[in-house]
N, C-alpha and C positions, 0 to 999 in steps of 0.2 A: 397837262403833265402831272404824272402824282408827286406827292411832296414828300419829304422825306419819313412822315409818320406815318404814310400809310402800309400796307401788307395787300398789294392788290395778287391776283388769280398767278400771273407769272413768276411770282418770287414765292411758288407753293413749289415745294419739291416733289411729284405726283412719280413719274413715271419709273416704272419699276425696276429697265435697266439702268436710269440715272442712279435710284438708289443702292443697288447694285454694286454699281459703279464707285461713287462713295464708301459702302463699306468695306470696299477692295481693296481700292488705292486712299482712301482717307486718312487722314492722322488722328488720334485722338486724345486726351484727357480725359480724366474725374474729377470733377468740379461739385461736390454734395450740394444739390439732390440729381446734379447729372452727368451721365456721358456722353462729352463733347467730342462729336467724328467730324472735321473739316476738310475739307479739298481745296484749293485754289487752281483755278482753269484756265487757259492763256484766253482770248476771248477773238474770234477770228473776225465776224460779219456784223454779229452783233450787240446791243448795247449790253456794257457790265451792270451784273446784279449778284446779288444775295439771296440767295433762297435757302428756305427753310424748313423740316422736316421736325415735328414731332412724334413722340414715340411714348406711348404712357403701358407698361404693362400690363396686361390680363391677369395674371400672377398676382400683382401687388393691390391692382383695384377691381375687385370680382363684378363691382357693380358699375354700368356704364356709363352712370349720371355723374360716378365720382371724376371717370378716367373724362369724360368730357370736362367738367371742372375743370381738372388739370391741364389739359388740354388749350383752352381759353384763356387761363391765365396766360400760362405760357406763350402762346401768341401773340395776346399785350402785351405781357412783356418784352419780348424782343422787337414788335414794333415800337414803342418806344424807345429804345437802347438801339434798334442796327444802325442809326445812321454814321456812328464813327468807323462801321466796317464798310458802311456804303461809299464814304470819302475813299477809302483806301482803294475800293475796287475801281471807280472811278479813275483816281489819280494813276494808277499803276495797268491800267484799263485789261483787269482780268474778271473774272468772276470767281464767286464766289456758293461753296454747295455745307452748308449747316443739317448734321442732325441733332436735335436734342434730345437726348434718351432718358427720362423723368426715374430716379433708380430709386423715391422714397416711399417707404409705406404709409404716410400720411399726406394729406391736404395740407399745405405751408397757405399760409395768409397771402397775399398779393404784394405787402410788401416785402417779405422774403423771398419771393419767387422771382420780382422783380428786381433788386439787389444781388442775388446768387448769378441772374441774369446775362447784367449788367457786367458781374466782374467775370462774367464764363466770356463775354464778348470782348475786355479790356486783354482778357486773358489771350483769346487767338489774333486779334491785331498786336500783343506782343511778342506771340509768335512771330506772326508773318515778317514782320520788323527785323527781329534778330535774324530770321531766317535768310531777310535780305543783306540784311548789314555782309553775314556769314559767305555769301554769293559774292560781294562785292573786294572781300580782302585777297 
């Protein structure tokens, strides 16, 4: 079984009407250096997950070695940091569909990418939360 820090092949957001999907019905935020598009999905057959999409602009990194950087980080990072949205999807057994959309014209160091992260994901499980509480009254 993978463990909670990993980022295996299924929790990649790939296919194109998923993402689609996401940018249709998603909710989102600005969190600098990103924009946060979220969905939560009731989960019918199978197990709840997180998955996750990056998005690094052509526009902002003309060169590919940069947008990969970016890229990477950003992956670690959220592997590190999903497991408190992965509880939630769990406990409430829905899933879960993440884009991050990388909006800065530079390379931030890893500990800022991972800190900006960190509270982009504190940020939509405080979403989800209020959004429940709000269901519930």
């Amino acid at each position: 079984m993978a463990s909670m820090e990993d980022f295996p092949k299924y929790e990649h957001l790939c296919k194109e009407s998923e993402v689609e999907f996401l940018f249709k019905k998603g909710v989102g935020f600005s969190y600098y250096p990103y924009r946060v598009i979220y969905l939560f999905r009731p989960v019918h057959d199978q197990k709840p997950t997180c998955r996750m999409l990056v998005s690094v602009s052509k526009k902002r990194f003309h060169h590919a070695i940069k947008r990969n950087r970016v890229k990477r980080l950003v992956r670690e990072a959220w592997r590190k940091n999903k497991s408190s949205l992965q509880e939630i999807c769990d406990r409430h057994n829905i899933s879960l569909d993440v884009a991050l959309i990388y909006n800065a014209t530079v390379v931030h160091s890893y500990a800022e990418v991972f800190n900006k992260t960190r509270k982009a994901v504190k940020e939509i499980a405080k979403r989800h939360e209020f959004k429940k509480d709000m269901a519930s009254d």
